[in-house]
mmCIF file of the N, C-alpha and C atoms, coordinates in Angstrom:
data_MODEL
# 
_entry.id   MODEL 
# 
loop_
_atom_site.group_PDB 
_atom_site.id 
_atom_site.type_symbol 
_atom_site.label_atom_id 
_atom_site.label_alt_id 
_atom_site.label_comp_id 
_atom_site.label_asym_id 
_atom_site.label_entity_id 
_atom_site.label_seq_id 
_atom_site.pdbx_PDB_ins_code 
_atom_site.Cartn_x 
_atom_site.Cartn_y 
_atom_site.Cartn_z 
_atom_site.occupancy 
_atom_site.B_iso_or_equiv 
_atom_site.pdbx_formal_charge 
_atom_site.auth_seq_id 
_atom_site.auth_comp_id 
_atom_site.auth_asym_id 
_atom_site.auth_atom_id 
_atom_site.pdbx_PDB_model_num 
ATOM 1   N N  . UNK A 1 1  ? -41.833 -81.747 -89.550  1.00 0.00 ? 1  UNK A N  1 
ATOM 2   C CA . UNK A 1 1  ? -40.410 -81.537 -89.335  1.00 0.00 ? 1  UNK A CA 1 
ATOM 3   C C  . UNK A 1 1  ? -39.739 -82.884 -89.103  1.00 0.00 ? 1  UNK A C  1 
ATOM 4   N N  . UNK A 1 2  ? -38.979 -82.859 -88.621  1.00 0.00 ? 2  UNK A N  1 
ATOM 5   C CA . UNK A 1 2  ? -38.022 -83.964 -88.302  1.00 0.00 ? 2  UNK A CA 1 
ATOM 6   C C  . UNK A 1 2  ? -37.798 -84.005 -86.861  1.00 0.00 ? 2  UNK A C  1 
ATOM 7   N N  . UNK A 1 3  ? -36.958 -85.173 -86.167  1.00 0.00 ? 3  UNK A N  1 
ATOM 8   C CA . UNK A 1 3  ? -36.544 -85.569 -85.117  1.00 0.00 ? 3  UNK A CA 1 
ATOM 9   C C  . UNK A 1 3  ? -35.077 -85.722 -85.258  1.00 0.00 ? 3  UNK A C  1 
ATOM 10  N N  . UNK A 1 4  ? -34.296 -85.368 -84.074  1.00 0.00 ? 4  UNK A N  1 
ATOM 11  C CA . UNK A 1 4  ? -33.143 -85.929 -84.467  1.00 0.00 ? 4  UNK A CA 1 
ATOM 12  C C  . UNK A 1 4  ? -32.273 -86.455 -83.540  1.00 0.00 ? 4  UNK A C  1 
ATOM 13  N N  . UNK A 1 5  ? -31.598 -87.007 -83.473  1.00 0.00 ? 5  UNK A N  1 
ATOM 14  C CA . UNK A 1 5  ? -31.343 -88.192 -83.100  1.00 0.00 ? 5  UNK A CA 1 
ATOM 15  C C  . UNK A 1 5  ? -30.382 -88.192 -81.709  1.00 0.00 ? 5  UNK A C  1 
ATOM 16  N N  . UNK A 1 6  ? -30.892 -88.109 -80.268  1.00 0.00 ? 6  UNK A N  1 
ATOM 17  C CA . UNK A 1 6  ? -30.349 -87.181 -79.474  1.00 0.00 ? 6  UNK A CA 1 
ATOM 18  C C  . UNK A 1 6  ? -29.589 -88.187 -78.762  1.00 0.00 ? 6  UNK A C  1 
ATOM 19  N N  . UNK A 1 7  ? -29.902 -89.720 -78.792  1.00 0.00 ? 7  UNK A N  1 
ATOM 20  C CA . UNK A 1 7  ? -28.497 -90.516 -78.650  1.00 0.00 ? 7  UNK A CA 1 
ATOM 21  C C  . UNK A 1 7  ? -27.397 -90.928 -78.189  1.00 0.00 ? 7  UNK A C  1 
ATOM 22  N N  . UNK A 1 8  ? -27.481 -90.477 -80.143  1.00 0.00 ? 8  UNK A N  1 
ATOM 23  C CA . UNK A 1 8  ? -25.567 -90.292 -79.877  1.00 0.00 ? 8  UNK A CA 1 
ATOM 24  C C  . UNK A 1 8  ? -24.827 -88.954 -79.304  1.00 0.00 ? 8  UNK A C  1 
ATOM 25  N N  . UNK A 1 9  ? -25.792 -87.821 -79.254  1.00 0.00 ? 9  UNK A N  1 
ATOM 26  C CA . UNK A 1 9  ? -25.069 -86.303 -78.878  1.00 0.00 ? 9  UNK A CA 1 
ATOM 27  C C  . UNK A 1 9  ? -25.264 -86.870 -76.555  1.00 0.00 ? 9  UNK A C  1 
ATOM 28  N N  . UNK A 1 10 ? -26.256 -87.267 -76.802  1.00 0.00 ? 10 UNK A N  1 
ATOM 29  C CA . UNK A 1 10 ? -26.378 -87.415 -74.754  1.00 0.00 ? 10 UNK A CA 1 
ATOM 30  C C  . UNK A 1 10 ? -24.948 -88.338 -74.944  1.00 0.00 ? 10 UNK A C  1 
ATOM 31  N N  . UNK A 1 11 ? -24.982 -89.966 -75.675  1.00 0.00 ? 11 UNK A N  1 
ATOM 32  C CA . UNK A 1 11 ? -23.133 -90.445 -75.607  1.00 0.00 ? 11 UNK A CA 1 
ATOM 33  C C  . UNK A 1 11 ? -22.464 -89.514 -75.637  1.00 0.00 ? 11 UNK A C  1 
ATOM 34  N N  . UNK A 1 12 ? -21.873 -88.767 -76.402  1.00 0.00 ? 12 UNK A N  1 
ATOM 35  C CA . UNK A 1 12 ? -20.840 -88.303 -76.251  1.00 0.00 ? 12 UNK A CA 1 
ATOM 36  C C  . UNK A 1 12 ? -20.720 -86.971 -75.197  1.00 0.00 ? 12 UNK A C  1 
ATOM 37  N N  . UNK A 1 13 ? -21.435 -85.967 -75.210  1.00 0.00 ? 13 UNK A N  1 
ATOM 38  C CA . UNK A 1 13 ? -21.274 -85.457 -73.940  1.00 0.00 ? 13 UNK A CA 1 
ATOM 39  C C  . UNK A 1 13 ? -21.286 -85.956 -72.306  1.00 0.00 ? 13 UNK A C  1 
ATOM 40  N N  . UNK A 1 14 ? -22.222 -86.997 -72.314  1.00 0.00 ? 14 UNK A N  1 
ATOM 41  C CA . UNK A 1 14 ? -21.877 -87.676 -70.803  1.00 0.00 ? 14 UNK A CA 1 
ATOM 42  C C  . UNK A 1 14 ? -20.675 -88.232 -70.509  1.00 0.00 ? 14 UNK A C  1 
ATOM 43  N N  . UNK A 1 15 ? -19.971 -88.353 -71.891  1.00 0.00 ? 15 UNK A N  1 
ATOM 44  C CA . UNK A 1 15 ? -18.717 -89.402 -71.785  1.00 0.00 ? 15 UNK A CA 1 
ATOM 45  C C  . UNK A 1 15 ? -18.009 -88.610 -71.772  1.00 0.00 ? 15 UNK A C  1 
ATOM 46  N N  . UNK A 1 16 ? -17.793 -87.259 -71.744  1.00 0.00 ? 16 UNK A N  1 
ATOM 47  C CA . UNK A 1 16 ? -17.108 -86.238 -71.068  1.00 0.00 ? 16 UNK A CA 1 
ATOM 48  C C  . UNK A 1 16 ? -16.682 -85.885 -69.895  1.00 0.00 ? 16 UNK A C  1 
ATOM 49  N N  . UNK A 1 17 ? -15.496 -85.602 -69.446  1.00 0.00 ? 17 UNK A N  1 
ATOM 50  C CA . UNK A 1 17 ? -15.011 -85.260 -67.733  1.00 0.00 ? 17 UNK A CA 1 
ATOM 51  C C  . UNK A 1 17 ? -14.419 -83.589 -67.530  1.00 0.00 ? 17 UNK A C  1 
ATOM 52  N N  . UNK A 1 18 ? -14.693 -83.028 -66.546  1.00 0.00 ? 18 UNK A N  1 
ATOM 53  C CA . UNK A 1 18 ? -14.643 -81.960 -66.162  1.00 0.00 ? 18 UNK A CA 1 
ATOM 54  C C  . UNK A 1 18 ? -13.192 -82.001 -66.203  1.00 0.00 ? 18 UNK A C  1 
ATOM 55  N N  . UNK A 1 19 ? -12.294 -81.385 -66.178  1.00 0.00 ? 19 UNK A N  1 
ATOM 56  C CA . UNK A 1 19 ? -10.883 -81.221 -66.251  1.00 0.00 ? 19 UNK A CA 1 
ATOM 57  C C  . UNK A 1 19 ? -10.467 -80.899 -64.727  1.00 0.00 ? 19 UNK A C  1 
ATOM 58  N N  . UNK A 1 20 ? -11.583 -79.765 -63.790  1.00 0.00 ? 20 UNK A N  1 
ATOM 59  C CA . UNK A 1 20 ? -11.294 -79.250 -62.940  1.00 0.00 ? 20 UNK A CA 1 
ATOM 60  C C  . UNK A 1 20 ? -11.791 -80.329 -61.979  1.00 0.00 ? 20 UNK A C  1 
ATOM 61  N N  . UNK A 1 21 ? -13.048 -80.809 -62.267  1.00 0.00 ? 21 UNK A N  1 
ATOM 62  C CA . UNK A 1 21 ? -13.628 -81.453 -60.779  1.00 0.00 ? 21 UNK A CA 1 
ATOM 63  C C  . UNK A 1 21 ? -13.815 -83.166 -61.391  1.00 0.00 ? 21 UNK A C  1 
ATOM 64  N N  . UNK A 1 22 ? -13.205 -83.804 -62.242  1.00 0.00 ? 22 UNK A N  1 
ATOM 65  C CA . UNK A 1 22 ? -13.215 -84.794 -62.586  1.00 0.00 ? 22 UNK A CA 1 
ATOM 66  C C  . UNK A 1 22 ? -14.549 -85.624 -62.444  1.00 0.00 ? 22 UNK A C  1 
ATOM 67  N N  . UNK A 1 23 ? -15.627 -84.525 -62.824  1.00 0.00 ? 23 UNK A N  1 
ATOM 68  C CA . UNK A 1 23 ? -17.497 -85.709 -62.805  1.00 0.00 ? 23 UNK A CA 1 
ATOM 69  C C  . UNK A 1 23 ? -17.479 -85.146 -64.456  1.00 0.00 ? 23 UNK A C  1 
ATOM 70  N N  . UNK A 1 24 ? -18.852 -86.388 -64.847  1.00 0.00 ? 24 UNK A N  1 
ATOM 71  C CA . UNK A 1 24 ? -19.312 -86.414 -66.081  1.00 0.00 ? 24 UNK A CA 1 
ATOM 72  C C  . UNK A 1 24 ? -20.577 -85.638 -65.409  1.00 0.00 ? 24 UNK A C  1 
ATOM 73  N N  . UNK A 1 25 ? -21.064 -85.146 -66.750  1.00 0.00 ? 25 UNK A N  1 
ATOM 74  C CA . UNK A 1 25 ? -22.339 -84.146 -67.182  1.00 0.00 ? 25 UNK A CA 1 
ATOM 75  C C  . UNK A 1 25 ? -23.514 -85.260 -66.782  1.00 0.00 ? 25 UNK A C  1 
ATOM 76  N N  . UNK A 1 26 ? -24.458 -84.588 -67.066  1.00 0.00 ? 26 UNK A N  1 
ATOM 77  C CA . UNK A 1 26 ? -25.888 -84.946 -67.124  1.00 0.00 ? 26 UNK A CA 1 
ATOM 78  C C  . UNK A 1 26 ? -26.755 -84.797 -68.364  1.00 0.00 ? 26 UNK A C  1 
ATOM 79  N N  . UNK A 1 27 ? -27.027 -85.473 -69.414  1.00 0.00 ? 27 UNK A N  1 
ATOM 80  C CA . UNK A 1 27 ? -27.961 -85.039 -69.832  1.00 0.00 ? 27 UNK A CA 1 
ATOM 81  C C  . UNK A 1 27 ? -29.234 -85.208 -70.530  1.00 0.00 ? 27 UNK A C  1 
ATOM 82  N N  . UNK A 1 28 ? -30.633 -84.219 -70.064  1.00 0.00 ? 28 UNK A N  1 
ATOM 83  C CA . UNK A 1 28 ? -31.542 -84.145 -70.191  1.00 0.00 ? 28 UNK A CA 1 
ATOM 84  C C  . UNK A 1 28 ? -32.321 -84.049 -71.442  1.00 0.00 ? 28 UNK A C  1 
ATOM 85  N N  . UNK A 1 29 ? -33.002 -84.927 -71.775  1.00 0.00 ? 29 UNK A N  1 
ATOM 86  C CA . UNK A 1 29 ? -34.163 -84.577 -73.292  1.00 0.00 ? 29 UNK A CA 1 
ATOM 87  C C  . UNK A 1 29 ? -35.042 -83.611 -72.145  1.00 0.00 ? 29 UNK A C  1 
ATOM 88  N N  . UNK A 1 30 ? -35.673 -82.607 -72.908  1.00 0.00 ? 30 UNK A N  1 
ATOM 89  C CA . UNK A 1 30 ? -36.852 -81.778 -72.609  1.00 0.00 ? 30 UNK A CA 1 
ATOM 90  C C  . UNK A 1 30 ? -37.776 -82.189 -73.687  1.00 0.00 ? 30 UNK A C  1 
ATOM 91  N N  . UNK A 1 31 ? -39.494 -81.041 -73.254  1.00 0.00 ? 31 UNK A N  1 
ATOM 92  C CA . UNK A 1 31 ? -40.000 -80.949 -74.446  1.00 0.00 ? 31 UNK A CA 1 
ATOM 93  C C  . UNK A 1 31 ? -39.428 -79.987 -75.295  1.00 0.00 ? 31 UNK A C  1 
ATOM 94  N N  . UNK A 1 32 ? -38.714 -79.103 -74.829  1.00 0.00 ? 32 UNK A N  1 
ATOM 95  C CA . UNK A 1 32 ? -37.797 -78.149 -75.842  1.00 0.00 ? 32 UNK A CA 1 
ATOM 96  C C  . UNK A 1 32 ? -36.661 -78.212 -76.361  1.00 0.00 ? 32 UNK A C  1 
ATOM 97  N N  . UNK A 1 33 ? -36.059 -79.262 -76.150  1.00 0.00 ? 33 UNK A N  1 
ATOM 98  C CA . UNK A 1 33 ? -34.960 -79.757 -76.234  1.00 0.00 ? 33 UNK A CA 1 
ATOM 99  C C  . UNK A 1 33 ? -34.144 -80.923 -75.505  1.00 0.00 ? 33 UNK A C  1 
ATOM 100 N N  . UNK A 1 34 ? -33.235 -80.374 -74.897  1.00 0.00 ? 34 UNK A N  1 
ATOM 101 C CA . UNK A 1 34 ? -32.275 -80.595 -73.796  1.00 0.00 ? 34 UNK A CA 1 
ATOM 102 C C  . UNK A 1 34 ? -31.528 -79.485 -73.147  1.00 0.00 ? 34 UNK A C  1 
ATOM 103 N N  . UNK A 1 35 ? -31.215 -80.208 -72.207  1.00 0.00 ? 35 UNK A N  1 
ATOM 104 C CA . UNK A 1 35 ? -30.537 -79.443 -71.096  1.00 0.00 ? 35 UNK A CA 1 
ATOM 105 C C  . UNK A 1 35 ? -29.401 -80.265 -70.924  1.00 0.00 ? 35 UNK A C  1 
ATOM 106 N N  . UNK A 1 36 ? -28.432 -79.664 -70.138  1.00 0.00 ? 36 UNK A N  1 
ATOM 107 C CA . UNK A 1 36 ? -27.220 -79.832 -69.648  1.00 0.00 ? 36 UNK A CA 1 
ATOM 108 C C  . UNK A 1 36 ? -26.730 -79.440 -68.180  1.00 0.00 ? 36 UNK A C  1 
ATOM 109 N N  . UNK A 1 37 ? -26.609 -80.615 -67.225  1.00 0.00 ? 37 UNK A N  1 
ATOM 110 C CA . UNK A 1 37 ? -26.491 -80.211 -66.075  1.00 0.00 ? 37 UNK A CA 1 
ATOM 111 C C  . UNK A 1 37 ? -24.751 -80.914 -65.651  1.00 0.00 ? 37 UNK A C  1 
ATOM 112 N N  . UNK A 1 38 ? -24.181 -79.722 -65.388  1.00 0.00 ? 38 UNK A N  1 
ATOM 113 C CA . UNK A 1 38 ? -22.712 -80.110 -65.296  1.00 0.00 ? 38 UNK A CA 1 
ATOM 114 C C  . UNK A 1 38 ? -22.647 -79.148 -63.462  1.00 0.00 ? 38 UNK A C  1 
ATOM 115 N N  . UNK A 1 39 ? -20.906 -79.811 -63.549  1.00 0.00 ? 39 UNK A N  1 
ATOM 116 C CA . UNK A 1 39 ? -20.808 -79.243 -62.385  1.00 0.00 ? 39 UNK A CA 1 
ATOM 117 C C  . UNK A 1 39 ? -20.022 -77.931 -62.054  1.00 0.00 ? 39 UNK A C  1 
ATOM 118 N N  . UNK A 1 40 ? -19.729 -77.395 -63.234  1.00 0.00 ? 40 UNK A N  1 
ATOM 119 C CA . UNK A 1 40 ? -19.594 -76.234 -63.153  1.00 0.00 ? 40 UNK A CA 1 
ATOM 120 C C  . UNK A 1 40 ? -20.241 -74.839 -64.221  1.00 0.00 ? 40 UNK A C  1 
ATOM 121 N N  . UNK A 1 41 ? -19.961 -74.047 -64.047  1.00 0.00 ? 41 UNK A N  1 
ATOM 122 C CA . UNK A 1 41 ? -20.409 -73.496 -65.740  1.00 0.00 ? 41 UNK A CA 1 
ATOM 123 C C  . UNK A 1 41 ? -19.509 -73.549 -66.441  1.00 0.00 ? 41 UNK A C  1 
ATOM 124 N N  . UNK A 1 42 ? -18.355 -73.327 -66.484  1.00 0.00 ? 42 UNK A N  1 
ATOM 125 C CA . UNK A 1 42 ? -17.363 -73.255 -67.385  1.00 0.00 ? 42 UNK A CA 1 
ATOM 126 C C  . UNK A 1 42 ? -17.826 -74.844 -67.976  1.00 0.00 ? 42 UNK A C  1 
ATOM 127 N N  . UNK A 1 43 ? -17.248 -75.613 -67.642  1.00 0.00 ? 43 UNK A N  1 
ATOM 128 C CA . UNK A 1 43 ? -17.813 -76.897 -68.285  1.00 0.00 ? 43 UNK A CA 1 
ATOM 129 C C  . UNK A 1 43 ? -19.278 -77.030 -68.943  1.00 0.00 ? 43 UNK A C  1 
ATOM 130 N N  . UNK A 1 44 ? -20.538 -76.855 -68.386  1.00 0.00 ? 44 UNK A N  1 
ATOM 131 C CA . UNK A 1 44 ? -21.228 -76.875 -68.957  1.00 0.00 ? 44 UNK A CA 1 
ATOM 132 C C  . UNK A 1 44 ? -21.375 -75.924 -70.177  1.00 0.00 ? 44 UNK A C  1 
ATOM 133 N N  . UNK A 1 45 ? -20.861 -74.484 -70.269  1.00 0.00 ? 45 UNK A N  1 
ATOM 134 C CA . UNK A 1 45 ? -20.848 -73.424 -71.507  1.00 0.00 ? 45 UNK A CA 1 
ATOM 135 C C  . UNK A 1 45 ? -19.796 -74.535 -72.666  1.00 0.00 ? 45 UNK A C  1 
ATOM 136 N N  . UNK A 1 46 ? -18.498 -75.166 -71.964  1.00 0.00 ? 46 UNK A N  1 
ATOM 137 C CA . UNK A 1 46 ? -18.309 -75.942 -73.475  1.00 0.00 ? 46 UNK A CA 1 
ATOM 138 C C  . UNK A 1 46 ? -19.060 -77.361 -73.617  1.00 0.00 ? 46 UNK A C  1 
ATOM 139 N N  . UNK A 1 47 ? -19.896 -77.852 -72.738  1.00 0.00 ? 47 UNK A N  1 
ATOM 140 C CA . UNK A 1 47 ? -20.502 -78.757 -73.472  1.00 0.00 ? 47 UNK A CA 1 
ATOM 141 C C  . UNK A 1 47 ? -22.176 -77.834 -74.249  1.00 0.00 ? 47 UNK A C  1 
ATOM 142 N N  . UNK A 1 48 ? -22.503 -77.088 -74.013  1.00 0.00 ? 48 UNK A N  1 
ATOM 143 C CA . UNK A 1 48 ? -23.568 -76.424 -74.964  1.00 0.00 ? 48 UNK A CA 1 
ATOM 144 C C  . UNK A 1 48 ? -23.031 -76.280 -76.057  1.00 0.00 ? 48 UNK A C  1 
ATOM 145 N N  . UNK A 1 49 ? -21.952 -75.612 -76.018  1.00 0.00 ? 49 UNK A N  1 
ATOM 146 C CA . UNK A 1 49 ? -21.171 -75.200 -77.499  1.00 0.00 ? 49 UNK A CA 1 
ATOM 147 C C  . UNK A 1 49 ? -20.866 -76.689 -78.072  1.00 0.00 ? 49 UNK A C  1 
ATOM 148 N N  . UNK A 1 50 ? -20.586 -78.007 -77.887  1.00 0.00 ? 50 UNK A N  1 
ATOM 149 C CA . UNK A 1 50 ? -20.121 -78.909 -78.204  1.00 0.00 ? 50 UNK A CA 1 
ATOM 150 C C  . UNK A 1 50 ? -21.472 -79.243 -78.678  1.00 0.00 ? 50 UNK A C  1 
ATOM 151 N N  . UNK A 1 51 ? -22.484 -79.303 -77.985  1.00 0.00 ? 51 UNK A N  1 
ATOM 152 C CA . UNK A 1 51 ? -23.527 -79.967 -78.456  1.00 0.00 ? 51 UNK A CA 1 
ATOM 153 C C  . UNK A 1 51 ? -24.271 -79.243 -79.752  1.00 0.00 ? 51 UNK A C  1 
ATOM 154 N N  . UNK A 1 52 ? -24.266 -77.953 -79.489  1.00 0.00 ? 52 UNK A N  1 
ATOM 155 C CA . UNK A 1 52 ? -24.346 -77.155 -80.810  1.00 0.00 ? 52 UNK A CA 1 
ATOM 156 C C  . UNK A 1 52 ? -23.986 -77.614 -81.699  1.00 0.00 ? 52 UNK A C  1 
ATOM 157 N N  . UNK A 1 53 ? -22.450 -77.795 -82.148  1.00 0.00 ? 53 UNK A N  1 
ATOM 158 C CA . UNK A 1 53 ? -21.969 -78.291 -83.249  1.00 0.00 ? 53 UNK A CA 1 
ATOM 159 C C  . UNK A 1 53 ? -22.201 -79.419 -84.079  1.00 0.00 ? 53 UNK A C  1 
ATOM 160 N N  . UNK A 1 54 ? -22.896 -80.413 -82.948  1.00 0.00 ? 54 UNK A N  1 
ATOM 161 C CA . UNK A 1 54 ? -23.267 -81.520 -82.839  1.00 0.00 ? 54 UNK A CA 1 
ATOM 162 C C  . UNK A 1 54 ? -24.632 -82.039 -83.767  1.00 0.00 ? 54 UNK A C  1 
ATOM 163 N N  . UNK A 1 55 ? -25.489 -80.997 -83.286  1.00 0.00 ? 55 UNK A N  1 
ATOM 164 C CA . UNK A 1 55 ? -26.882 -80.511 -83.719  1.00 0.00 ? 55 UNK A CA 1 
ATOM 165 C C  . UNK A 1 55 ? -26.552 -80.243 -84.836  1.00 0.00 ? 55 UNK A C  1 
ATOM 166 N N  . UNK A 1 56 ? -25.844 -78.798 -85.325  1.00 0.00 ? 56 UNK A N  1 
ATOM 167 C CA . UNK A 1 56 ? -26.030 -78.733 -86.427  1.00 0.00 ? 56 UNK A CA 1 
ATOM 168 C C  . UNK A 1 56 ? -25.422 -79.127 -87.406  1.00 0.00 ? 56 UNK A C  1 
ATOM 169 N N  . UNK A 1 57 ? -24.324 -80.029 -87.748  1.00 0.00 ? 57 UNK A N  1 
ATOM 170 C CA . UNK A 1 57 ? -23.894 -81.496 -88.092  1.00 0.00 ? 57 UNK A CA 1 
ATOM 171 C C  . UNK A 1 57 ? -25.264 -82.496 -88.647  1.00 0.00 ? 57 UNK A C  1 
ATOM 172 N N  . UNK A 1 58 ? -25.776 -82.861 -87.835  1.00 0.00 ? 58 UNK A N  1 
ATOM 173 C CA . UNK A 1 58 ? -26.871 -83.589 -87.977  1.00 0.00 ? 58 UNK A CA 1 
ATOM 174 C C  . UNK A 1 58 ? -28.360 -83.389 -88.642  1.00 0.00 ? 58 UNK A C  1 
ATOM 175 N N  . UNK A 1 59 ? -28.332 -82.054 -88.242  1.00 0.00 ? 59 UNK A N  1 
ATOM 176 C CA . UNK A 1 59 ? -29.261 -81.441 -89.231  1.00 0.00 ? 59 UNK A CA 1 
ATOM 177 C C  . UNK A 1 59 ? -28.753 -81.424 -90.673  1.00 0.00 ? 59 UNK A C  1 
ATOM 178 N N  . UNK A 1 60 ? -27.900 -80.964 -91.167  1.00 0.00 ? 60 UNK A N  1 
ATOM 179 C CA . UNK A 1 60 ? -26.947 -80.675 -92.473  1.00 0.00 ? 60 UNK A CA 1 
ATOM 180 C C  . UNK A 1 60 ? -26.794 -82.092 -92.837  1.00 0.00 ? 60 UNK A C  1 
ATOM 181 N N  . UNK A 1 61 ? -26.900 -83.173 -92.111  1.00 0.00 ? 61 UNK A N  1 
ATOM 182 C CA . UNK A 1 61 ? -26.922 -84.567 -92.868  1.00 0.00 ? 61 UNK A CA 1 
ATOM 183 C C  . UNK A 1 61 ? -28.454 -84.805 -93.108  1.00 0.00 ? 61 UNK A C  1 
ATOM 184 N N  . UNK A 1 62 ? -29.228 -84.194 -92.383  1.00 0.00 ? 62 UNK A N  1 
ATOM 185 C CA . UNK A 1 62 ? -30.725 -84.851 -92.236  1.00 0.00 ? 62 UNK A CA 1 
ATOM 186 C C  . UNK A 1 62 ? -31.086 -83.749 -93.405  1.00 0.00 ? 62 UNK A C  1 
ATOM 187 N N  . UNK A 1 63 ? -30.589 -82.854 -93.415  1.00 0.00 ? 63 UNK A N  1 
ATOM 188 C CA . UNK A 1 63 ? -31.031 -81.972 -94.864  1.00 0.00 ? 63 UNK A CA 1 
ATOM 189 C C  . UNK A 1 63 ? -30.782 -82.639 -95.881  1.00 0.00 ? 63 UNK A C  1 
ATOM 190 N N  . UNK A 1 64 ? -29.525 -82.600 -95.867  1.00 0.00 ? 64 UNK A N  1 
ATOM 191 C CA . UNK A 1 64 ? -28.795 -83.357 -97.200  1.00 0.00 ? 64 UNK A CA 1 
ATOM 192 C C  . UNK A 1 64 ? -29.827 -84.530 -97.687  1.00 0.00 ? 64 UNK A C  1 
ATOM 193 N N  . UNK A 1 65 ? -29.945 -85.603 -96.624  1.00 0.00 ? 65 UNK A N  1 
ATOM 194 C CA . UNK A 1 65 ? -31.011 -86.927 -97.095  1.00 0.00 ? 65 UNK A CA 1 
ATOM 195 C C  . UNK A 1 65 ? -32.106 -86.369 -97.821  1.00 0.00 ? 65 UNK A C  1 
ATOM 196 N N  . UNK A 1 66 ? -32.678 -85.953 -97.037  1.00 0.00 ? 66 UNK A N  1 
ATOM 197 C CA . UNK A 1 66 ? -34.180 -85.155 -97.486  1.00 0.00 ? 66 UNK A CA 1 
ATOM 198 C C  . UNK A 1 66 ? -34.061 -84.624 -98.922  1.00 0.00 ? 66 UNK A C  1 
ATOM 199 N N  . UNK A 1 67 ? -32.832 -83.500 -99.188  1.00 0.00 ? 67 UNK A N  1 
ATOM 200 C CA . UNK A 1 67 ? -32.960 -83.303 -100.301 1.00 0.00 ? 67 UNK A CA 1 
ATOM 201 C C  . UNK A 1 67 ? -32.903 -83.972 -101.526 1.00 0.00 ? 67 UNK A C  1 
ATOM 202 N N  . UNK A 1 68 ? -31.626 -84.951 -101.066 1.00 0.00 ? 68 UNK A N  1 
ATOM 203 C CA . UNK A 1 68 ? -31.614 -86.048 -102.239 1.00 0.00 ? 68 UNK A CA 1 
ATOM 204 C C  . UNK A 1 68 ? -32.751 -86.781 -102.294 1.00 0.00 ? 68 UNK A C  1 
ATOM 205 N N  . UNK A 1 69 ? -33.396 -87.566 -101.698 1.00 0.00 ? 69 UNK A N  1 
ATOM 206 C CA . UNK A 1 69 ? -34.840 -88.548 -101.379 1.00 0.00 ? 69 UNK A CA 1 
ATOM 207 C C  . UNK A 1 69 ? -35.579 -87.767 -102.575 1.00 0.00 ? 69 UNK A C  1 
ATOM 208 N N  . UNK A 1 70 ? -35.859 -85.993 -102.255 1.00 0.00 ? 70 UNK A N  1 
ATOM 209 C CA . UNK A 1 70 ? -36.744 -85.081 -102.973 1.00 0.00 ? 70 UNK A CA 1 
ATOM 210 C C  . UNK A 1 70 ? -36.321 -85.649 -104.643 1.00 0.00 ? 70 UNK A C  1 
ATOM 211 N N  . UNK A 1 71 ? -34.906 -85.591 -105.077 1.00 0.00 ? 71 UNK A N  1 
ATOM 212 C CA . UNK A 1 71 ? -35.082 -85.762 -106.307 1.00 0.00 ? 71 UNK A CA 1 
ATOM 213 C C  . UNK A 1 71 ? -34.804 -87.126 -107.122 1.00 0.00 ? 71 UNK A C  1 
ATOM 214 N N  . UNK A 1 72 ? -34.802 -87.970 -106.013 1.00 0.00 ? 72 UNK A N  1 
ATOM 215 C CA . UNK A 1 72 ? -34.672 -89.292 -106.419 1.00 0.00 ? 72 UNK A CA 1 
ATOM 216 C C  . UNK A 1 72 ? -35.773 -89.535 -107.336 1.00 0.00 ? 72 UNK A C  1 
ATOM 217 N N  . UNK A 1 73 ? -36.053 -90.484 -108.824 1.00 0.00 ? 73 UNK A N  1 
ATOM 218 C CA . UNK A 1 73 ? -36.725 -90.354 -109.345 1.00 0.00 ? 73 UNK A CA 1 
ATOM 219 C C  . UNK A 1 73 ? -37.009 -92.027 -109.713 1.00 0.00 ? 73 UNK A C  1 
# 
């Protein structure tokens, strides 16, 4: 499989601020992933969803490469 590139997605969510309680997130590589430790839930449910988008963005480029590479000749 692939790796991907967790980075730039930990930049930009840490560089995020709570609207309500004005702290930045936390976040964690796992072996399953990552995690997200915020200080509220509301905040943390839109940084999951943010990071989602994020992910699969990156995959859809890391596909894309792969496929082209496949028929490069």
């Amino acid at each position: 499989m692939f790796d991907l590139d967790y980075t730039l997605i930990k930049q930009e969510i840490e560089s995020e601020i709570c609207k309500e309680h004005d702290l930045h997130p936390e976040f964690v590589k796992t072996d399953e992933g990552f995690g997200i430790k915020a200080c509220c839930d509301p905040f943390r449910i839109e940084l999951v969803q943010k990071s989602e988008k994020m992910i699969e963005e990156q995959t859809e480029k890391l596909l894309d490469k792969i496929m082209k590479d496949m028929f490069k000749e």
